[in-house]
C-alpha positions, 0 to 999 in steps of 0.5 A: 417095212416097206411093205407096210409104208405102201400100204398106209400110202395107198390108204391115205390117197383113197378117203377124203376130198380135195381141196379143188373139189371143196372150192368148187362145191363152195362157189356153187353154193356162193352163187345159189346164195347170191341168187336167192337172198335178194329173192327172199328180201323182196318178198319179206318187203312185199308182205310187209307193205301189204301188211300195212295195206290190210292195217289201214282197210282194217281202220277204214271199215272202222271209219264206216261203221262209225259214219254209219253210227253217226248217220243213224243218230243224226237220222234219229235225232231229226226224226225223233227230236233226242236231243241226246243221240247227237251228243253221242256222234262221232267226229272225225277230228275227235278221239272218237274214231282214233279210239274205235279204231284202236279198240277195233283193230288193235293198232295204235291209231293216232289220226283220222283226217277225213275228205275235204272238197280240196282232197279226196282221201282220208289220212291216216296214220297208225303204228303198227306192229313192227313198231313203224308208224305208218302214214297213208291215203286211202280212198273212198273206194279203198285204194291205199297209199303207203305215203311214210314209214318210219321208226 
């Protein structure tokens, strides 16, 4: 009987991990996690911002093709004299671009402001796919400023 007890007992000491063992490796992983987590938050942060940077590029070269549009029937209309291809031109403070942007781009384009003599930029506000709606500036050299974002 004794025999077998020494036996059972030297079995048992030989498998499995302490408890110590166990803490320290949970602590490790703590730390790496601790380390890692805010890592990864700021570049999920990151892309989303360029995100919206990309989204109002996207809406400003719609608003260039439609300037463009707008220029070449103007330029028509004086050398041409129709009288219809101006009723045509887009407006910035029209529905015209809002829609072009939105069929164009895929996002829901809700204004365009354009330059004035007092400001410099266009704003622009969008919704974008995360649901936010995005307010930004954008300059004629396409410098985006991310002004709001909200839900």
């Amino acid at each position: 009987m004794k025999e077998l007890l020494k036996k059972l007992q030297k079995k048992s000491n030989k498998k499995g991990f302490t408890l110590v063992e166990i803490i320290v490796v949970l602590v490790i992983l703590a730390i790496l996690a601790a380390i890692a987590v805010p890592s990864v938050l700021g570049y999920v942060n990151e892309a989303k911002e360029e995100r919206y940077i990309q989204e109002a590029r996207s809406i400003y070269v719609v608003i260039q093709t439609e300037e463009a549009k707008s220029k070449a029937l103007e330029e028509a209309t004086s050398t041409y004299g129709s009288g219809t291809a101006n009723a045509d031109a887009t407006k910035y403070t029209g529905d015209g671009i809002c829609k072009k942007a939105f069929d164009m781009t895929g996002l829901q384009v809700t204004e365009i402001t354009a330059p004035t003599d007092s400001n410099k930029y266009y704003n622009l506000t969008w919704k974008s796919d995360d649901g936010k709606t995005i307010n930004a500036h954008l300059t004629k050299n396409k410098d985006v400023k991310i002004i709001s974002k909200s839900k």
